[in-house]
C-alpha positions as YAML, in Angstrom:
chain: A
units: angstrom
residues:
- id: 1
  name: UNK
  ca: [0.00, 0.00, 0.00]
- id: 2
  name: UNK
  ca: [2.95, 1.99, 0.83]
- id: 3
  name: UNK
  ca: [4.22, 1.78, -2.74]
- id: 4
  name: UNK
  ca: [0.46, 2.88, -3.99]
- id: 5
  name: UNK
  ca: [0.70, 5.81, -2.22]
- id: 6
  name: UNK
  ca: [4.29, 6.94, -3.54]
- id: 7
  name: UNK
  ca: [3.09, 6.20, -6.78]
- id: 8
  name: UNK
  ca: [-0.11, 8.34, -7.09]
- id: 9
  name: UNK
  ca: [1.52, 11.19, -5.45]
- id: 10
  name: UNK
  ca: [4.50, 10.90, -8.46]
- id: 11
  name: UNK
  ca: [1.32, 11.19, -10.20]
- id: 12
  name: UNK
  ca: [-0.04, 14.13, -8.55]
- id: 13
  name: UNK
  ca: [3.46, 15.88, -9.03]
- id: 14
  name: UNK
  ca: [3.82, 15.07, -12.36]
- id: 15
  name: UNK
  ca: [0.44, 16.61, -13.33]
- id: 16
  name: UNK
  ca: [0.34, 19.62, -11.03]
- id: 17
  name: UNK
  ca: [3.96, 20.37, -13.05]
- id: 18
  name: UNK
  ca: [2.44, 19.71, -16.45]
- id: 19
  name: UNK
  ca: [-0.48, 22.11, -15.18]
- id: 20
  name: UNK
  ca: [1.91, 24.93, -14.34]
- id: 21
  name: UNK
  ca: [3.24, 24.93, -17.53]
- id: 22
  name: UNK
  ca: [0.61, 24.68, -20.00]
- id: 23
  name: UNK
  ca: [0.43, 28.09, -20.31]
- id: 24
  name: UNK
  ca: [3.55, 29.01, -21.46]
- id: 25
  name: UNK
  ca: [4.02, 27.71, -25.51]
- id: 26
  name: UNK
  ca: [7.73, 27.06, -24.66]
- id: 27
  name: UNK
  ca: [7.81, 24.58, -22.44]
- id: 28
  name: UNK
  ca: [5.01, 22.65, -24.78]
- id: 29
  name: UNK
  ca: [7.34, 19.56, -25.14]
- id: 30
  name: UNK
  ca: [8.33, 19.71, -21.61]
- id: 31
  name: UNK
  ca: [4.30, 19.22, -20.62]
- id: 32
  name: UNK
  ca: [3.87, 16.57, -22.82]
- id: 33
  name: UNK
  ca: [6.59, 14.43, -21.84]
- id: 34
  name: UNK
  ca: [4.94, 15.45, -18.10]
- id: 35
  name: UNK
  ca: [1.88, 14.14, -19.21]
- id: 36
  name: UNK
  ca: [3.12, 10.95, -20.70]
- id: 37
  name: UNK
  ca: [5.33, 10.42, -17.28]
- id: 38
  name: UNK
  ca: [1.49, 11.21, -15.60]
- id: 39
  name: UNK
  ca: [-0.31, 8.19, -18.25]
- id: 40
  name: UNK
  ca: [2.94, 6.21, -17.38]
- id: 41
  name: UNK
  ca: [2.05, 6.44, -13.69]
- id: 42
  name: UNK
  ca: [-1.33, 5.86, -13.39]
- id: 43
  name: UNK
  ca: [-1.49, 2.85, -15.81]
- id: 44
  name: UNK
  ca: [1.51, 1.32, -13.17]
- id: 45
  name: UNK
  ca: [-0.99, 2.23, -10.35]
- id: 46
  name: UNK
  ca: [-3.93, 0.55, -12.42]
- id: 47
  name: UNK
  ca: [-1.72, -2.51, -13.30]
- id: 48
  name: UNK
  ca: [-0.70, -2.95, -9.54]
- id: 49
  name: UNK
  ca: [-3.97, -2.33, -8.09]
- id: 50
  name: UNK
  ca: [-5.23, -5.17, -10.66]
- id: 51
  name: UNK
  ca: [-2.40, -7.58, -9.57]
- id: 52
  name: UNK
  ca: [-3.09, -7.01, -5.74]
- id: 53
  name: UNK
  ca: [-6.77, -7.28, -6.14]
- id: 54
  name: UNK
  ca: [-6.27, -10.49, -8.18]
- id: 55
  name: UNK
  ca: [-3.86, -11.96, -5.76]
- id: 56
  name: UNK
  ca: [-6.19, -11.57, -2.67]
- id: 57
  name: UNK
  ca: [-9.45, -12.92, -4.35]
...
């Protein structure tokens, strides 16, 4: 669980960064390589969560 919780807030850093700069046209690739580290993430936490819920059926 401890691992689930480092993991979504990685998540929650990654997108609060790719918020701060979406409104500045430079840093464009910078937020989308943000937001593919954010999908990254989250489909980890999904794949996890799946794994743990499978294992403990």
């Amino acid at each position: 669980m401890e691992q689930l919780i480092k993991e979504l807030k990685n998540v929650r850093k990654a997108l609060e960064h790719a918020i701060q700069a979406a409104d500045d046209l430079p840093t464009a690739q910078r937020t989308l390589k943000d937001l593919k580290e954010a999908q990254s993430l989250i489909e980890s936490v999904i794949r996890r969560n799946k794994a743990f819920a499978d294992k403990n059926k």
